[in-house]
C-alpha positions in Angstrom: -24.5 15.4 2.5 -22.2 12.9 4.2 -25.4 11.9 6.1 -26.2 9.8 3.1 -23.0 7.9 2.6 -23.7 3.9 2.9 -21.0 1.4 4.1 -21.6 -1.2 1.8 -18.4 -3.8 2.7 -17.7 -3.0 6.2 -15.1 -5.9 6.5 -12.6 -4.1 4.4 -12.2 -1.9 7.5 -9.7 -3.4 10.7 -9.5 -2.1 13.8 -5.4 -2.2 14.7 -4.1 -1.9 18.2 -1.3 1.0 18.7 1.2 -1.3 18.2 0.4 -3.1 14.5 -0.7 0.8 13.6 3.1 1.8 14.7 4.7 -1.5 12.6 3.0 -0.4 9.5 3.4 2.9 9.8 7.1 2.7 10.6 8.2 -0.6 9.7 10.7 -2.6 12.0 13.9 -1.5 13.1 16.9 -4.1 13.5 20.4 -4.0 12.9 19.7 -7.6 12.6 18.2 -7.0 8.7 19.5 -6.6 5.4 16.5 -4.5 4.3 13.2 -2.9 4.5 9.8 -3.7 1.9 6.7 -2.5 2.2 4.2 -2.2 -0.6 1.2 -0.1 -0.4 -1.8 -0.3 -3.1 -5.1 1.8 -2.4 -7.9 1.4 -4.3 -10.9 3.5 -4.2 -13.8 3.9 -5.6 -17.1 6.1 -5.7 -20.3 6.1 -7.5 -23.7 8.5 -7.3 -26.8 8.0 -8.8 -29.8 10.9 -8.9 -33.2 10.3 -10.4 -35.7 12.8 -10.8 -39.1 13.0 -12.0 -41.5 16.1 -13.2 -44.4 16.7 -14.9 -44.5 12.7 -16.1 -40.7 13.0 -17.1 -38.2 11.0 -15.6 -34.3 12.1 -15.5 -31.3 9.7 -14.5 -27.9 10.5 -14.0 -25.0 8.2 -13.0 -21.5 9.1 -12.3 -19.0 6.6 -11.4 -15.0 7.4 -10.9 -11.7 5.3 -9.9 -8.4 5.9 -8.4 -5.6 3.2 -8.2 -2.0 3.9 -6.7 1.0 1.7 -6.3 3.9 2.6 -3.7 7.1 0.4 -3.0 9.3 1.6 -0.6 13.0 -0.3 -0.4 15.1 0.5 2.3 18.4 -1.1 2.6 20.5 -1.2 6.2 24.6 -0.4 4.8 25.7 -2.5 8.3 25.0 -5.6 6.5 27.0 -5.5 3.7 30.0 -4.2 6.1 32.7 -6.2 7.6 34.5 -9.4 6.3 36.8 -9.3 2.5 35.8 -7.3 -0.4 34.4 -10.3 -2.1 32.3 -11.9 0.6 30.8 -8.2 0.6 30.1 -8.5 -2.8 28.4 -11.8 -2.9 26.5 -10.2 0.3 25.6 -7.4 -2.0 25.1 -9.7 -5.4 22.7 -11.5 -3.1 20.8 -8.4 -2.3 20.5 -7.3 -5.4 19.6 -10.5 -7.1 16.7 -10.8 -4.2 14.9 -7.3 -5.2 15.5 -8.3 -8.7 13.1 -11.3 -8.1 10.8 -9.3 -6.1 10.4 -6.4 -8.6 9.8 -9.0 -11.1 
């Protein structure tokens, strides 16, 4: 059966060295950054289609089905916000928070 599959946009498909794979796998570590984003969005579709004929009858079927899902993974690196007064760790922290604000929004 999986004889049949076509590859109809072959261009979606990159080849990634061992290094990108390991970056996007397990994103970048540095003491040297606040925090961690990475969004992931897959997309898939599939479709079939069967047509048969007998006696001088024809019968089609088509089945088509979807699947969309959304990931956002935040991490945050507590080093950052450490050191220096209560307030200038606050306004580091404010900061922070006001960035993912804008990016959730």
């Amino acid at each position: 059966m999986s004889k049949d599959i076509k590859l109809n946009n072959s261009g979606l498909f990159l080849d990634l060295s061992e290094e990108e794979q390991a970056a996007i796998v397990g994103g970048i570590s540095s003491s040297q950054f606040a925090f961690f984003f990475q969004m992931r969005r897959i997309i898939s579709l599939a479709g079939s289609q069967i047509s048969v004929s007998e006696r001088g009858q024809n019968v089609a079927l088509s089945q088509q089905a979807g699947y969309m899902s959304s990931e956002i993974t935040i991490g945050v690196n507590p080093s950052f916000f450490a050191g220096g007064s209560i307030q200038s760790r606050t306004r580091r922290f404010n900061s922070f928070l006001r960035l993912l604000w804008s990016i959730m929004n």
